[in-house]
VOPAGU-2260 file (C-alpha; in pm, 1 decimal, decimal comma):
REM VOPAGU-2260
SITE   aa  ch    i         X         Y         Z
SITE  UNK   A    0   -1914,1    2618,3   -1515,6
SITE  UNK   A    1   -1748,5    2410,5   -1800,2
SITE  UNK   A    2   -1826,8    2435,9   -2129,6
SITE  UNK   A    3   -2118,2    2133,5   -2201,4
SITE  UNK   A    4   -1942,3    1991,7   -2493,2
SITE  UNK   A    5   -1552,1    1972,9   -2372,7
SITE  UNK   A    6   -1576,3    1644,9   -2187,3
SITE  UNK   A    7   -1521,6    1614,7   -1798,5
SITE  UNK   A    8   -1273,2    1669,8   -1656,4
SITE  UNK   A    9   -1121,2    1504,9   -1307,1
SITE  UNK   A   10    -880,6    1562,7   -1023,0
SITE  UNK   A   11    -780,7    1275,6    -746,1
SITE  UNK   A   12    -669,9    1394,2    -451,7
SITE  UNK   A   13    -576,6    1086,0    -190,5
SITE  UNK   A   14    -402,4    1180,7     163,1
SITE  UNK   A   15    -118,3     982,4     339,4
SITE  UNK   A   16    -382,6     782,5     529,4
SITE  UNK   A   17    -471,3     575,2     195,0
SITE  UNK   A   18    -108,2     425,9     188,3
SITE  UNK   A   19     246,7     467,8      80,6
SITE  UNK   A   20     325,3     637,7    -250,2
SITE  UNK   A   21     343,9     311,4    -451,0
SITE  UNK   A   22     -88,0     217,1    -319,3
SITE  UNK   A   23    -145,5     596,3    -349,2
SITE  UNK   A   24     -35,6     578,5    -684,3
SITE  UNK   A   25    -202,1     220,2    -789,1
SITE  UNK   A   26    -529,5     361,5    -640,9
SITE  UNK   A   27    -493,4     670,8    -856,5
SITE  UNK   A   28    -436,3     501,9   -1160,5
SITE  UNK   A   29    -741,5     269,9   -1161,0
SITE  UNK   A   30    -973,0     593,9   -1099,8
SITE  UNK   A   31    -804,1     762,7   -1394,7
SITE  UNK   A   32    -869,9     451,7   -1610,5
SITE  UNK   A   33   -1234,3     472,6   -1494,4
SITE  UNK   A   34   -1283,7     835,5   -1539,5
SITE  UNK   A   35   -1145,0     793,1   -1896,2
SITE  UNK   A   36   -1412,8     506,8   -1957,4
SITE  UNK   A   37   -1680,5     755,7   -1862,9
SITE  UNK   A   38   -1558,8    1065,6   -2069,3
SITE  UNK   A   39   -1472,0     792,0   -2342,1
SITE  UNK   A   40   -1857,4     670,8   -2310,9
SITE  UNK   A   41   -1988,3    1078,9   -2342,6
SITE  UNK   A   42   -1966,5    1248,9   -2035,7
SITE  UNK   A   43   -1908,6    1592,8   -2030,4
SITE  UNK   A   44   -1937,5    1955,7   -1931,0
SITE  UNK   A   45   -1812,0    1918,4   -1583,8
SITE  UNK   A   46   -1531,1    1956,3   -1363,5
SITE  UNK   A   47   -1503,8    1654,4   -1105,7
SITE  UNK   A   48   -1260,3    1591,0    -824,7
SITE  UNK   A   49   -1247,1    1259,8    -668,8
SITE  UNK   A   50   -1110,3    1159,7    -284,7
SITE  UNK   A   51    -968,6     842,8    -273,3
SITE  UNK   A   52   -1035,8     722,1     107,6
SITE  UNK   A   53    -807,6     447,7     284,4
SITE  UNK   A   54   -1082,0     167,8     209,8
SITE  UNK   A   55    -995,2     232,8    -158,3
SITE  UNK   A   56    -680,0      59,0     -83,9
SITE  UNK   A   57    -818,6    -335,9     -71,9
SITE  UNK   A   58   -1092,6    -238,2    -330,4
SITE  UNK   A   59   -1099,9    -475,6    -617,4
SITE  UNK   A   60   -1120,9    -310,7    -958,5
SITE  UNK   A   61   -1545,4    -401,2   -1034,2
SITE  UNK   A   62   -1622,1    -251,2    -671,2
SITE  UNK   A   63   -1404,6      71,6    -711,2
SITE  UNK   A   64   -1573,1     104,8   -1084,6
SITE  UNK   A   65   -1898,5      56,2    -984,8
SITE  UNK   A   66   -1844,9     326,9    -677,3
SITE  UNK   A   67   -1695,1     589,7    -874,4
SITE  UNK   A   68   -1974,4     540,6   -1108,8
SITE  UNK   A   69   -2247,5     555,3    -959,7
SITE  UNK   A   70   -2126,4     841,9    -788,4
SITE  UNK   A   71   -2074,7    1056,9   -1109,5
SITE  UNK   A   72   -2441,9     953,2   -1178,8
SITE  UNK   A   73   -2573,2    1045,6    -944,8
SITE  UNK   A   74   -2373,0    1391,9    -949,6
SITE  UNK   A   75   -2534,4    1412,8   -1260,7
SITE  UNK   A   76   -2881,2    1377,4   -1159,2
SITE  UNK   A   77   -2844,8    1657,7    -930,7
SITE  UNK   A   78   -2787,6    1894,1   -1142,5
């Protein structure tokens, strides 16, 4: 268990099946900038690894935030 006042920390793991390197990469870079909006807005204590699947390929940026989100909340609640 992680320490409940470092903040979170993530990991992205996304497989050949999401896309070449250059939509692999793209993909990964918008759930970094939305993990670092949720550690930025408090969230912490927790180690979380994220798997990008090939749908997150066409997902627009306000449908792949509000996925990852909710997702880490409701991680949270299950604590």
């Amino acid at each position: 268990m992680t320490d409940p006042r470092l903040p979170a920390r993530f990991g992205f793991t996304l497989t050949r099946k999401v896309g070449n390197a250059v939509e692999r990469n793209r993909v990964r870079r918008r759930m970094r900038a939305i993990a670092w909006e949720l550690v930025h807005d408090g969230l912490s204590g927790r180690d979380i690894v994220v798997r990008g699947l090939p749908k997150s390929i066409g997902a627009d940026w306000k449908v792949l935030h509000t996925e990852l989100t909710s997702a880490v909340r409701e991680g949270a609640n299950t604590r």
